[in-house]
C-alpha positions as CSV (number, residue, x, y, z in Angstrom):
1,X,-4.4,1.6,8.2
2,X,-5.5,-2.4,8.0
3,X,-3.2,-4.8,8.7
4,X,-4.2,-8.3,6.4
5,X,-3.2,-11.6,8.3
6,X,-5.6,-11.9,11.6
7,X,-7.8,-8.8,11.0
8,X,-8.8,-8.6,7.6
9,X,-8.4,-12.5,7.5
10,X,-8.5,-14.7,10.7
11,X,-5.2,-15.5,10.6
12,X,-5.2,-18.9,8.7
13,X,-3.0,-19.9,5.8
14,X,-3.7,-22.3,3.6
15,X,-0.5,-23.9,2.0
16,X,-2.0,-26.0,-2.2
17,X,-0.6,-29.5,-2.8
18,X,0.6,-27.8,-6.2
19,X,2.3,-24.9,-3.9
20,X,1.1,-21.5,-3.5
21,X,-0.6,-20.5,-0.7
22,X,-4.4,-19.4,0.3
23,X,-6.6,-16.7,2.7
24,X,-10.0,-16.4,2.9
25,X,-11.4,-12.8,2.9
26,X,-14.9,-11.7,4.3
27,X,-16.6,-9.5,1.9
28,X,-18.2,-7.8,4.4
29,X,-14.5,-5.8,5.1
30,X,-15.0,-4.3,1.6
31,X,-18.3,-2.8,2.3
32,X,-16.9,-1.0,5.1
33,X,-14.0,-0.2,3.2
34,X,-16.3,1.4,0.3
35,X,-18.0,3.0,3.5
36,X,-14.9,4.7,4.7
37,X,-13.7,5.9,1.1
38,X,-17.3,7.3,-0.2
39,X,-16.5,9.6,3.2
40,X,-13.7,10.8,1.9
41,X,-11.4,8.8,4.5
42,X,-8.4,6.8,2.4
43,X,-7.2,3.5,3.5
44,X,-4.3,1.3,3.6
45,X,-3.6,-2.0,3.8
46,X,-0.2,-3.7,5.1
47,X,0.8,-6.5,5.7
48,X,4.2,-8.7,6.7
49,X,3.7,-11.0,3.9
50,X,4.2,-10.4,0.1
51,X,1.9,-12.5,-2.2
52,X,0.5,-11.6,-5.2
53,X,-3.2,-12.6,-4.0
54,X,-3.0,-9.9,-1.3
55,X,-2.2,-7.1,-4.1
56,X,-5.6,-8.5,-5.8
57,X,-7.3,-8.1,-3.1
58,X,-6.1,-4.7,-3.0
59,X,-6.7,-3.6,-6.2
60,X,-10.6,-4.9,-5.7
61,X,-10.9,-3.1,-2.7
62,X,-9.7,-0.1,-4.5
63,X,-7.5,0.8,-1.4
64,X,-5.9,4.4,-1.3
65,X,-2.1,2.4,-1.1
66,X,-0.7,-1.2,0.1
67,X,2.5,-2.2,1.6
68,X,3.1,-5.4,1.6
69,X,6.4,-7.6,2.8
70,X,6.7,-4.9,5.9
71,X,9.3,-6.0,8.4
72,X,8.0,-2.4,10.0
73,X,4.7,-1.6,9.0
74,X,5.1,1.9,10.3
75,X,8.4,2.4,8.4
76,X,6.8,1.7,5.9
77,X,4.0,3.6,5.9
78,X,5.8,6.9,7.2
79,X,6.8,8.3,3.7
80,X,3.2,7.9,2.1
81,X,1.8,10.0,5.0
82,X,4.6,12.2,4.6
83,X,3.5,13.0,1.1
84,X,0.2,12.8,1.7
85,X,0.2,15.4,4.3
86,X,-1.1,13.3,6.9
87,X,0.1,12.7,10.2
88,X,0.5,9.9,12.6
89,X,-2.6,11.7,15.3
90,X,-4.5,11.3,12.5
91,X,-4.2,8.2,11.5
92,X,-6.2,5.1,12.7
93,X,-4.7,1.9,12.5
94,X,-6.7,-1.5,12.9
95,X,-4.4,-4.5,14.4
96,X,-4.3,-8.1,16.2
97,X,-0.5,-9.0,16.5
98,X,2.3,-7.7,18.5
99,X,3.5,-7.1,15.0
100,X,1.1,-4.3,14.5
101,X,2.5,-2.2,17.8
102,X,5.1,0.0,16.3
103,X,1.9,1.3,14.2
104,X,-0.3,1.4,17.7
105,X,2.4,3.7,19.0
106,X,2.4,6.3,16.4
107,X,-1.5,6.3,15.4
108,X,-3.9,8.5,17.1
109,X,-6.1,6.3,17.4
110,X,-5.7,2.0,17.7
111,X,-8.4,-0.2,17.1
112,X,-8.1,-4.0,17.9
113,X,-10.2,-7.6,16.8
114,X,-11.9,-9.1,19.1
115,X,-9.0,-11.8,19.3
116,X,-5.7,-10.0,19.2
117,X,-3.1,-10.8,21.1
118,X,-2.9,-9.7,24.1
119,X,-0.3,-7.7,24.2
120,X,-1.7,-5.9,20.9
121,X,-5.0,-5.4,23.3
122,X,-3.3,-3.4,26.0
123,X,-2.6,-0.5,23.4
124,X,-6.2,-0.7,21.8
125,X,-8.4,2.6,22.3
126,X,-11.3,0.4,21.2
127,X,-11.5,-3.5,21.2
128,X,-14.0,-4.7,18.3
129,X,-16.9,-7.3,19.1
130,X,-15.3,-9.1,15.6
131,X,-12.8,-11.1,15.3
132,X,-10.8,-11.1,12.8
133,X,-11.7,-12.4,9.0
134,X,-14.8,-12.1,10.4
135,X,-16.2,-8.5,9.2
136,X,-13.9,-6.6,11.9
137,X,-13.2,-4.5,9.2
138,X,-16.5,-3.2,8.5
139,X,-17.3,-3.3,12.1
140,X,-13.9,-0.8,12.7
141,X,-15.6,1.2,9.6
142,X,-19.2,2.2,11.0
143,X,-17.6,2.5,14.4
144,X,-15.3,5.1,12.9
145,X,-18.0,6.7,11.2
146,X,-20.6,7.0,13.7
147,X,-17.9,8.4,16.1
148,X,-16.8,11.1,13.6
149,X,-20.7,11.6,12.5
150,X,-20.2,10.7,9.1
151,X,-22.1,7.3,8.6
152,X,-25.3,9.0,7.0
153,X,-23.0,11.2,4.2
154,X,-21.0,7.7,3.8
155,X,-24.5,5.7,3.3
156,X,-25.9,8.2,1.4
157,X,-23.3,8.4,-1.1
158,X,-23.0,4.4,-1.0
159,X,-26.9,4.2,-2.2
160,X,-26.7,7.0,-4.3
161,X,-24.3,5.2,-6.4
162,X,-27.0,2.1,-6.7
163,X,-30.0,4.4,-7.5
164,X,-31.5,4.6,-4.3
165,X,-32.3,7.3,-1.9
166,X,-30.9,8.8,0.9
167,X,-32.2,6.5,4.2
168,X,-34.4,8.6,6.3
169,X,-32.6,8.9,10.2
């Protein structure tokens, strides 16, 4: 699970003279993100706010599901685990805001930006070197990956879908 505002984006908004509002994504997140589903692991994104730019971004990313306009993230999340037959020890969650705690008390495993609040930190099993909008995403990805020992099936199947062969390790 990926929360949106201060980890897949540094937190910023951006309010038009003609209304509407702005965030500025690094596209660096959605190689990890292509990393994580090409090993077979699906991925959420939630967030507290509900725009319609954040369900585009979404849909690009090619995320597993979204929740957006979450008063409780976890709440919110719940049922989809439910039926997907996943539960919370298995779930990794990747925060910054105190916000994002009633997911770090359920998820078996918490990962936060480099610049989360504080609080947030103090529940973190692993504190990123990003901060956020600034590839923590990715960087939460190959962590992942290399912990569970599948980052070379991941990059393999990633370059295999560009033409190119398997990297030799």
């Amino acid at each position: 699970m990926v929360d949106v505002d201060g980890t897949m984006t540094d937190g910023g908004m951006w309010y038009l003279e003609g209304g509407g509002e702005a965030k500025q994504f690094n596209v660096r997140d959605g190689v990890g993100i292509m990393l994580l589903r090409r090993a077979g692991i699906r991925v959420i994104m939630a967030s507290g706010e509900r725009l319609e730019l954040l369900q585009r971004r979404a849909q690009r990313l090619q995320v597993d599901a979204a929740f957006f306009g979450c008063r409780n993230k976890a709440e919110a999340i719940e049922p989809w685990l439910y039926r997907e037959g996943i539960g919370w020890q298995e779930t990794a969650c990747l925060g910054d805001e105190i916000n994002d705690l009633p997911l770090a008390r359920r998820c078996g495993l918490v990962l936060a930006v480099r610049d989360a609040n504080p609080i947030f930190l103090r529940h973190a099993h692993h504190v990123l070197d990003a901060r956020g909008g600034q590839g923590a995403v990715r960087e939460a990805a190959l962590w992942l990956l290399e912990y569970q020992g599948r980052l070379p099936m991941a990059l393999d199947a990633f370059l295999a879908e560009m033409g190119e062969p398997p990297l030799e390790y």
